[in-house]
Every structure is written in C-alpha cells, then in structure tokens.
C-alpha positions as CSV (number, residue, x, y, z in Angstrom):
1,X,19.7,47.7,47.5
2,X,20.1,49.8,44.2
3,X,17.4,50.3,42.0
4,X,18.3,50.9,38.2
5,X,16.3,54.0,36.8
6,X,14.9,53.2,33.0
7,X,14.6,55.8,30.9
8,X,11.1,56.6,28.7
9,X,7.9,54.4,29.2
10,X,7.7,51.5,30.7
11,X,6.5,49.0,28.4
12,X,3.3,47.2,29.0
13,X,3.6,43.3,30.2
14,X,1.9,41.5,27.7
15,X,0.8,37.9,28.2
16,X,1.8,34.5,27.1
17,X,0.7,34.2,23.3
18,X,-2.5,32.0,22.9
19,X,-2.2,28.5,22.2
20,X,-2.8,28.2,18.5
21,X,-6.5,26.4,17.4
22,X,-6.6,23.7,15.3
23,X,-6.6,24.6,11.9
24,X,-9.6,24.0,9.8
25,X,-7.2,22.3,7.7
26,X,-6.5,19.8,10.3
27,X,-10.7,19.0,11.3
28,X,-10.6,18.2,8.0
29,X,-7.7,16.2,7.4
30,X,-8.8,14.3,10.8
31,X,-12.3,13.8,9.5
32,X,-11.0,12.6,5.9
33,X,-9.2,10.2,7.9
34,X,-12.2,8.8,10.0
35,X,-14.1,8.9,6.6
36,X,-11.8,6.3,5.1
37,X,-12.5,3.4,7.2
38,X,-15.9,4.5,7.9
39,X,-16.6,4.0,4.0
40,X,-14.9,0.4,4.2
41,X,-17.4,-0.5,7.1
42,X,-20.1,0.9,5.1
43,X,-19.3,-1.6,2.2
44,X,-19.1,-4.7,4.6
45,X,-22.5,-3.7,6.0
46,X,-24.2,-3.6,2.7
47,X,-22.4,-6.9,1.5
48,X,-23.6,-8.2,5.2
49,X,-27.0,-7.1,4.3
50,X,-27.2,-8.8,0.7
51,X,-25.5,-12.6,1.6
52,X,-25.4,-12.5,5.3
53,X,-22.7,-13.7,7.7
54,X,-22.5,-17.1,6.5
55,X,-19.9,-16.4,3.6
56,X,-17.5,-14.4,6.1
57,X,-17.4,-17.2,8.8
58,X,-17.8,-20.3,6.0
59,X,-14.8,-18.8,4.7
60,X,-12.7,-18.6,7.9
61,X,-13.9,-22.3,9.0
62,X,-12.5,-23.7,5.7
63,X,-9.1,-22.6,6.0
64,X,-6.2,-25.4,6.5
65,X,-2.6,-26.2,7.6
66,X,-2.3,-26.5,3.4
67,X,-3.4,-22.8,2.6
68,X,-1.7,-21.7,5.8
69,X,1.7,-22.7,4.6
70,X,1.2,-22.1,0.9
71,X,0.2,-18.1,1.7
72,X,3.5,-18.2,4.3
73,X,5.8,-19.5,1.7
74,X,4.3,-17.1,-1.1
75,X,4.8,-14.6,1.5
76,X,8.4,-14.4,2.1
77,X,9.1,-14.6,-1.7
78,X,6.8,-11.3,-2.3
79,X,7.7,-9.4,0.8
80,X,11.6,-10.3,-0.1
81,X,10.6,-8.6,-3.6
82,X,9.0,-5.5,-2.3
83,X,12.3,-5.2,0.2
84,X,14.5,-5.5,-3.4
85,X,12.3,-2.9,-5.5
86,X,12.5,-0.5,-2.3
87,X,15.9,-1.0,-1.9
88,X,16.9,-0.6,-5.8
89,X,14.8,3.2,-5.7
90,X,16.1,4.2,-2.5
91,X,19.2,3.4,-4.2
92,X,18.7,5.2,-7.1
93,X,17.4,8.5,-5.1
94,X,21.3,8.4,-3.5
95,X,19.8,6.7,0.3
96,X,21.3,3.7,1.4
97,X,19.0,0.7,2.5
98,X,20.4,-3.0,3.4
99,X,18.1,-5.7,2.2
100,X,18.2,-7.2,5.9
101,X,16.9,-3.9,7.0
102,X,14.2,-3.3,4.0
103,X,12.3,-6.9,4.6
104,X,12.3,-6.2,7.9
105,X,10.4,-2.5,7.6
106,X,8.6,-4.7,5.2
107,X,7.6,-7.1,6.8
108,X,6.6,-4.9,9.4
109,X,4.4,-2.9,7.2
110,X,2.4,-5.4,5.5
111,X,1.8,-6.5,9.5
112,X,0.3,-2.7,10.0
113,X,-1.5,-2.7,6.6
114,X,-3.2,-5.6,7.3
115,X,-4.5,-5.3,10.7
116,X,-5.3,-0.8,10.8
117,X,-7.4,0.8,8.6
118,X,-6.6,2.4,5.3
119,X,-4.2,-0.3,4.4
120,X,-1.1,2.8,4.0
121,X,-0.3,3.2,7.9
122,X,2.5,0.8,7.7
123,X,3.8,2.5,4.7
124,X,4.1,5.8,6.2
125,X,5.9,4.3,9.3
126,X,8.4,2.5,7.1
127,X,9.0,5.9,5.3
128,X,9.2,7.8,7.6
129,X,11.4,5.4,10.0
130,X,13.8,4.6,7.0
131,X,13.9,8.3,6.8
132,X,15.0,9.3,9.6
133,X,17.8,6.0,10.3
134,X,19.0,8.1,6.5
135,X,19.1,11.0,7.8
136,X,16.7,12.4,5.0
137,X,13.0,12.2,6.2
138,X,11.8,13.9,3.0
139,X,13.6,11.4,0.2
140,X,13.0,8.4,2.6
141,X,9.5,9.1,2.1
142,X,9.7,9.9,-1.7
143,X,11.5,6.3,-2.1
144,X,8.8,4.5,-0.5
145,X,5.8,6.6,-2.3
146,X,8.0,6.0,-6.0
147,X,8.4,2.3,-5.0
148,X,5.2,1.8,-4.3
149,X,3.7,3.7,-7.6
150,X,6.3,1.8,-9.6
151,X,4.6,-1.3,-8.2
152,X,1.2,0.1,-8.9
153,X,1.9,0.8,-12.3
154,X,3.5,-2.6,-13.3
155,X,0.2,-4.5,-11.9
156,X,-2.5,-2.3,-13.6
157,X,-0.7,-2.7,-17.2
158,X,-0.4,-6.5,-16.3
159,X,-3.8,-6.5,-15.1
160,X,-5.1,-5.0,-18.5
161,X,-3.3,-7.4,-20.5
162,X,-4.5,-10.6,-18.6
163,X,-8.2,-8.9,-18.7
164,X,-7.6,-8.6,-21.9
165,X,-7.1,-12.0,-22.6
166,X,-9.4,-13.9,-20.8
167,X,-12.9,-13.7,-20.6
168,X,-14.3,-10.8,-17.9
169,X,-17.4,-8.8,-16.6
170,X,-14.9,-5.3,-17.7
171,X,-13.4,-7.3,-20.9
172,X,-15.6,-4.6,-23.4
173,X,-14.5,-1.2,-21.3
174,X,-11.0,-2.0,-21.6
175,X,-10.0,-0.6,-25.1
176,X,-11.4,2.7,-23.5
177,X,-9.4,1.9,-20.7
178,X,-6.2,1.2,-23.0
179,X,-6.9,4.3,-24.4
180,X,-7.3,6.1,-21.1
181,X,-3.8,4.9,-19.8
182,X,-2.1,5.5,-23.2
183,X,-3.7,9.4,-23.1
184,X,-2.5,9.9,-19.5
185,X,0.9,8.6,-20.1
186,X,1.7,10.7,-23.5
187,X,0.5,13.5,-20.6
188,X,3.1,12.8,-18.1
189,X,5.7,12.7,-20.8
190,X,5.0,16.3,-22.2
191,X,4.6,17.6,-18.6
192,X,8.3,16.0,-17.8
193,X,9.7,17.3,-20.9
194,X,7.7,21.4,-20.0
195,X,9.2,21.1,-16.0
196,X,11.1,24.7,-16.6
197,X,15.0,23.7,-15.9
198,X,15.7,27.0,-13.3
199,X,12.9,28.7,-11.8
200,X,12.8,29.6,-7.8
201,X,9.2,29.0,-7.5
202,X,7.6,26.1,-5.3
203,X,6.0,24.4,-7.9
204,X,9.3,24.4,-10.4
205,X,11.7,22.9,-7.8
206,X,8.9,20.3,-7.0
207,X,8.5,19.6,-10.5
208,X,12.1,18.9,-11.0
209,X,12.0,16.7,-8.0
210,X,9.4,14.6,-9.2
211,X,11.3,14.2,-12.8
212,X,15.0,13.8,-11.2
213,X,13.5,11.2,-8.7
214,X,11.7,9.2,-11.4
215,X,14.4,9.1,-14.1
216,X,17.0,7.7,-11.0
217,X,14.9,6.2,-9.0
218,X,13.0,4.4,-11.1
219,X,13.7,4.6,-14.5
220,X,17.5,4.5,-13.9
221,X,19.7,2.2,-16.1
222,X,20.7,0.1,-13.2
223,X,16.5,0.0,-11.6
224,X,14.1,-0.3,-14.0
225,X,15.0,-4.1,-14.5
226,X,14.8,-4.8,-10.8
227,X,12.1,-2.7,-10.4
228,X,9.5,-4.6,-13.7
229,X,11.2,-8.0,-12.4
230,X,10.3,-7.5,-8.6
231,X,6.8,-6.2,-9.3
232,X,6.2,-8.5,-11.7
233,X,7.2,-11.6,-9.4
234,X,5.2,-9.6,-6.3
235,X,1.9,-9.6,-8.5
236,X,2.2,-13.1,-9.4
237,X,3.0,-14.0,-5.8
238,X,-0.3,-12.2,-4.9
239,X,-2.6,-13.7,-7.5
240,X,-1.5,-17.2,-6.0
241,X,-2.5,-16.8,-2.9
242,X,-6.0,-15.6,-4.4
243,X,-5.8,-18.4,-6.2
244,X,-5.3,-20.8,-3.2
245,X,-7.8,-18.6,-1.1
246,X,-10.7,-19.4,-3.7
247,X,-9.9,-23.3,-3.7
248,X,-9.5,-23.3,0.0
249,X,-12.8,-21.3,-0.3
250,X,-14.4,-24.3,-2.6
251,X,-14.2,-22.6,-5.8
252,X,-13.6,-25.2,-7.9
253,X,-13.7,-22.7,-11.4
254,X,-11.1,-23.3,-14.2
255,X,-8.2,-20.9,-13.6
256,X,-8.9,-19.1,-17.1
257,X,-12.6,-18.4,-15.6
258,X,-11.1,-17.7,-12.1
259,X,-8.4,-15.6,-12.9
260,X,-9.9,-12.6,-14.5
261,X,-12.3,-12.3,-10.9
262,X,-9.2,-12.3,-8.8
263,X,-7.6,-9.6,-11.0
264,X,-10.5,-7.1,-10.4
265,X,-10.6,-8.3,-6.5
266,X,-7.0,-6.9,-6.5
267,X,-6.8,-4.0,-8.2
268,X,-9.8,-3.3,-5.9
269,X,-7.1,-3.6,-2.9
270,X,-5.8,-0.4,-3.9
271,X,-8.5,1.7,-2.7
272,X,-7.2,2.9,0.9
273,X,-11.0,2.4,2.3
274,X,-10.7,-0.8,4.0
275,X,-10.9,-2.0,7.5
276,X,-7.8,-4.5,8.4
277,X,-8.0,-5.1,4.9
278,X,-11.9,-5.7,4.4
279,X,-14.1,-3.5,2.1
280,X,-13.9,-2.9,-1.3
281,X,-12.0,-6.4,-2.0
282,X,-15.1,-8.7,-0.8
283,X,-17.6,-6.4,-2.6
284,X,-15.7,-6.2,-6.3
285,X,-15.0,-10.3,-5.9
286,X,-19.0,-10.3,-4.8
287,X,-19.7,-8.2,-8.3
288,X,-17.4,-10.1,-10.2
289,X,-17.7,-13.9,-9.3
290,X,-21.7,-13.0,-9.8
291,X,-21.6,-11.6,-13.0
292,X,-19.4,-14.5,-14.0
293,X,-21.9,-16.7,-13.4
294,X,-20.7,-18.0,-10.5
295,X,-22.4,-16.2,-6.6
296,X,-21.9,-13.3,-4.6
297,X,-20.9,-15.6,-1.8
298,X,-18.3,-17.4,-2.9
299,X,-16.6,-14.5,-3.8
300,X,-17.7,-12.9,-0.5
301,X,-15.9,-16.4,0.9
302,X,-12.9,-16.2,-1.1
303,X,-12.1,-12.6,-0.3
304,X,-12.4,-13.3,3.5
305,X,-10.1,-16.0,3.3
306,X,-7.7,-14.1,1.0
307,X,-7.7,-11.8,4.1
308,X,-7.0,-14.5,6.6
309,X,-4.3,-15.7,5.0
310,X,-2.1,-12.6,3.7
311,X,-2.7,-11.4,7.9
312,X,-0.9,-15.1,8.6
313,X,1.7,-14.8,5.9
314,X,2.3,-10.8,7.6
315,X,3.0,-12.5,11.0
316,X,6.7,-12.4,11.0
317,X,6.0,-8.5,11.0
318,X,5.0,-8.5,14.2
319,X,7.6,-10.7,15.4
320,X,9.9,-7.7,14.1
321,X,7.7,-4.8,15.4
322,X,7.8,-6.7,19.4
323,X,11.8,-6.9,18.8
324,X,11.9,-3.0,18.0
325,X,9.9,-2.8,21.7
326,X,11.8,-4.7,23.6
327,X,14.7,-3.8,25.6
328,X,18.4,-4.5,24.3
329,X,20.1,-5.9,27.2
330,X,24.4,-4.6,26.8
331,X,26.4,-7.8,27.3
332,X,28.1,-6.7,30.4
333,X,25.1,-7.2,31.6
334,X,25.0,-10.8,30.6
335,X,24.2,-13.5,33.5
C-alpha cells in the first residue's frame, strides 16, 4: 500500500463543536410563556376564594339545548366573518387564501384558542400553516397579526362609543380614554408619514413593511370596507352570545343595563392570560356586574357560561383539526 507524504505540520484533530446552550433569551421566553397562564390561574383562584365554586358550576348546570344552538348559529356567522376579513388582508398583502380554506384554519383556531392557554396558539398555527401552504411564512403571519389588529381596533372604538352611551362603572374615564386613542393615533400617523423612503438599515425596511402592509392590507380601497363590515358583524355576533350567556345564566337585567358589563367582559378577552379561555373575563364581569349594582356571582356565572358556549360553537374546529390527522386513503385503493 502507498502512503501519501503531507508536507508541513500536521494539523491538530479538533473535536466536534459543542452543542450550543440555551440562550438566556430562550429561559426567558419559556418562562414568559409559563407566566401567562400561570397569571390566569392566579385570577380564577382569587375569584374562587371571594364567591366560591358555586357560580362556576351554577353556570354550567344552567346551560340548555336553546343557548347551545343560539351560540352554534352565532358561531358560524362570526367565524365565516373572521375567514372574510383574513381573506380580504391576505389579499391585499398579494397571498392568496380561498374562503373554504380560511373558515376552515378558522375554525380550527378558535378550537385551539379556546381549549390551550394564552388564547393566541391557534392563531400562530393558522399563520404559520397558511404561510407555509403560500409559500411565504413571513407575510402569512403578518396577514393574520394585521387581521387580527384590524379587528381589535374596530371593537375598542365601538366599544368606546357604546360605553359611551350607556350607563357604566368606566363611563367618567372615558373622555381621558377618547383622548388617549385620539393622541396615539395622530402618533401613528406622523411616525407613517417620518418611515425614511430608502435606507438599508433593519429598522427602515421594517418600517416600510409595516406602512406598505397596512395601506394594502388593510386600509386598501378594495379592504377597508370588508374589513369595518366583517369586524363590525364579528363584534356584534360576540356580544350576542354574551348576551344569551347572561340570560341562560339568569340575568334578567335590561339590555341597556346589561350591555355596557358585557362590553368590559370582552374587551377583557384580549389579555392573552387566560386558561382555555378563563381568567381575566370572569373577574372584569365579577368587577363590573358588582359595581352595577348587580353581584360578583352572576357575573362570575355568566362568564363561565360565555365560555361553555363559544368552546361548543368552536366544535366544528376540531372536526377539521381530526380530518388534517387522519389518513387520505388514494381511490385505487377504494374497496
């Protein structure tokens, strides 16, 4: 055998690099995500603590075929509504999504929401899988996060204006709050108008994301419309059903009394600190039905039954998330 003579030193065998540690950054990104849900169980113990258990189970005991197939029916009209607006901004942002396909991922994520903590996880799997069916991870995601802002927006400036006009524990904070609003959106505006037009830096091209996706996604001529219609519709769906949930619940409160408390129980909903959906919802309808006069419990009661039903009107999600599990059989294969 014939050896090969290398010239100069050998060089010295060095060893497999070491497996990389995790990051500070990610203990703390895993321990802001335990902190979450830990924070919603921390609000259900203190409500357990000041009414009890009675509300929670009186709540679920009271609920009926009637409320059932009101929350199912309100259901498919909101989650078809969501599946428009998402499918309007993804539009706009140049990715294509079917409305078949977008209630579907819908559906599917209101199913996640409602039953894993945070309430969000279903809307990072439908952004991400509607991503990566595009092609385009990165705008898949920004549609859903622009949809769902665009949503959020529409409800707090409806939500201002109903508080507004009826009677509520927050009615005398919200010229303060009006004002609050008004000062952050003359903000946004001068920031989009200062977002320098070239620039290679991180922060410019990000910046001129944000503005290009929000004046076609969003604000486009042929979205907006869809987008205020569908959000508005979506918002009024969901005040029904807490509507329905407090008479199932044996509220029997005028709805000009009752309407400002469910407002503040669902603005509440957009805290991502709850546990399958429980937290901060039950304890701001405690807070509110009490200081309208009316008791801690019943709005414990209604809140828990709010719950029960929008997890019953999600159902058909995970009808759709089994389907994605199971097997596709080819129809060769057909006995």
């Amino acid at each position: 055998m014939s050896h090969v003579a290398v010239a100069g030193p050998v060089p010295a065998v060095t060893s497999a690099p070491p497996r990389p540690r995790r990051t500070q950054t990610g203990r703390a990104w895993l321990s802001r995500a335990w902190v979450r849900p830990l924070l919603g169980l921390a609000v259900l113990a203190v409500l357990v603590a000041s009414v009890g258990t009675g509300p929670f189970l009186a709540g679920l005991r009271l609920i009926d075929a009637p409320a059932l197939a009101a929350a199912l029916g309100i259901g498919v009209v909101t989650t078809v509504c969501c599946a428009w607006r998402w499918s309007l901004v993804a539009g706009g942002l140049g990715v294509r999504l079917p409305m078949r396909a977008a209630v579907a991922h819908c559906y599917r994520a209101i199913f996640l929401n409602s039953t894993l903590p945070g309430g969000v996880l279903g809307d990072v799997h439908r952004a991400v899988r509607h991503g990566r069916d595009a092609g385009d991870v990165a705008r898949g995601v920004r549609a859903v996060v622009w949809e769902r802002t665009a949503g959020q927006v529409v409800q707090v400036v409806i939500a201002v204006a109903l508080l507004a006009a009826f009677p509520s524990p927050v009615r005398r904070y919200l010229p303060w709050l009006a004002v609050g609003l008004a000062v952050v959106a003359l903000a946004l505006v001068l920031a989009a108008r200062a977002v320098p037009r070239s620039g290679a830096s991180r922060w410019a091209r990000a910046a001129r994301t944000v503005v290009a996706d929000v004046r076609s996604g969003v604000l486009g001529r042929r979205t907006w419309a869809g987008v205020v219609i569908a959000s508005t519709v979506v918002f009024a769906g969901h005040l029904a059903t807490f509507v329905v949930a407090a008479r199932t619940a044996g509220t029997d409160a005028p709805l000009s009394r009752l309407l400002p408390l469910t407002l503040l129980a669902l603005l509440a909903m957009a805290v991502p600190l709850n546990v399958g959906g429980f937290g901060p919802r039950e304890g701001v309808a405690a807070w509110a039905f009490a200081s309208a006069g009316l008791t801690a419990a019943q709005g414990v009661a209604t809140g828990t039954v709010y719950g029960a039903l929008v997890l019953v009107a999600s159902l058909p999600g995970a009808a759709v998330l089994l389907a994605r599990r199971l097997p596709r059989r080819e129809p060769g294969n057909c006995r």
